[in-house]
C-alpha positions in Angstrom: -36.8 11.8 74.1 -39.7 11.5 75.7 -41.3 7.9 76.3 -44.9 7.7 76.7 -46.7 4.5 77.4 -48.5 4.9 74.5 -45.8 6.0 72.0 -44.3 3.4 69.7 -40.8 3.5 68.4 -39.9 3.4 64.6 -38.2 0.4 64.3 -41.0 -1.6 66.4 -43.7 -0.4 63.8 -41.5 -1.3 61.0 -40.6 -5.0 62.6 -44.6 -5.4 63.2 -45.2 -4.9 59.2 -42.1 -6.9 57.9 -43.8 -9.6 60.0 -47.5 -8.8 58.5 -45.7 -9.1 55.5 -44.0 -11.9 55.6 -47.0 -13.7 57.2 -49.3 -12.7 54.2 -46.8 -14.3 51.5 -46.4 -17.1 53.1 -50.4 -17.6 53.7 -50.1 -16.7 49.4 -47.8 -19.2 48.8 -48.8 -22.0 50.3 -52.5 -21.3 48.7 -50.7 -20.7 45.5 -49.3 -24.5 46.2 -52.7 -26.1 46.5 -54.3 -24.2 43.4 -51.7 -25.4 41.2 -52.0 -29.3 41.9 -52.5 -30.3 38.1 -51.6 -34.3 37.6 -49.4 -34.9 34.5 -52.8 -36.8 33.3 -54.5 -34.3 33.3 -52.4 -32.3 31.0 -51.8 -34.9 28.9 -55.7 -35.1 28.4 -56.4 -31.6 27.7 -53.2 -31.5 25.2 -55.0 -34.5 23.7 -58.7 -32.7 24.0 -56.8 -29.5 22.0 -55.8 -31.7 19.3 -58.7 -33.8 19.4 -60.9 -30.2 18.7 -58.1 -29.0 16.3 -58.3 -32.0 14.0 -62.5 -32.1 13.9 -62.3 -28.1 13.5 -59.7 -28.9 10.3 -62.3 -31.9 8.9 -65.2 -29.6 9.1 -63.7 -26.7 7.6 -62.3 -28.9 4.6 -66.3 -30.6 4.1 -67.6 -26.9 4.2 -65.8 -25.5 1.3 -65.8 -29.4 -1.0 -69.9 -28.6 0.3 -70.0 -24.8 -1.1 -67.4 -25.3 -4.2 -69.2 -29.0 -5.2 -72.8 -27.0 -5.4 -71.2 -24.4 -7.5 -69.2 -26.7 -10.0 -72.4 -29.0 -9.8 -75.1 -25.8 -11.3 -72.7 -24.5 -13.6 -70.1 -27.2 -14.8 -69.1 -25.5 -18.1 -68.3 -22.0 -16.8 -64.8 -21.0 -15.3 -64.4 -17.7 -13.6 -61.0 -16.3 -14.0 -59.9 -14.0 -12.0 -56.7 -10.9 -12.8 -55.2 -8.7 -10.6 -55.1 -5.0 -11.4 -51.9 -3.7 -12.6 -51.2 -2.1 -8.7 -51.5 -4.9 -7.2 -49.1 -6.5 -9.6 -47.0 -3.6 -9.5 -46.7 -3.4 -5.2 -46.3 -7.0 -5.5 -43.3 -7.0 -7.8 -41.8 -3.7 -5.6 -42.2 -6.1 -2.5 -40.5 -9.2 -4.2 -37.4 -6.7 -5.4 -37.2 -5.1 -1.3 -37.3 -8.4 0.1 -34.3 -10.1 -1.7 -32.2 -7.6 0.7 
């Protein structure tokens, strides 16, 4: 072999990028550390915030439809709308109860 000054072996290249590589992960790691400082009271808050939402989502859904229904029942008191399914839909719904028993 032939060993020029400029010439680099193999096994030196492949040291010099296991070390870039190793350098980079750690440099991603220890980042990765101080994104992920979360307090325990901080979760606790926003699992507190989510049901907080949850709960006034829930009540204003609820005062919607007693709104909408209470205006209906309110202009026409007397009349009841009854609503029947069409004999498929009775018919795929009884083929579903007798498959789903197995």
């Amino acid at each position: 072999m032939n060993k020029n000054k400029n010439s680099v072996s193999v096994d030196e290249v492949l040291n010099m990028v296991n070390n870039k590589t190793k350098k980079i992960i750690s440099e991603i790691e220890r980042e990765e550390k101080t994104e992920r400082v979360e307090t325990l009271d901080s979760i606790v808050n926003d699992i507190k915030g989510h049901k907080i939402q949850t709960n006034r989502e829930k009540v204003k859904f609820a005062q919607e439809i007693k709104s909408g229904l209470g205006t209906k029942i309110k202009d026409n008191p007397n009349y009841i709308i009854i609503y029947k399914k069409p004999w498929y839909v009775k018919l795929g719904n009884f083929i579903k109860r007798i498959f789903t028993k197995f």
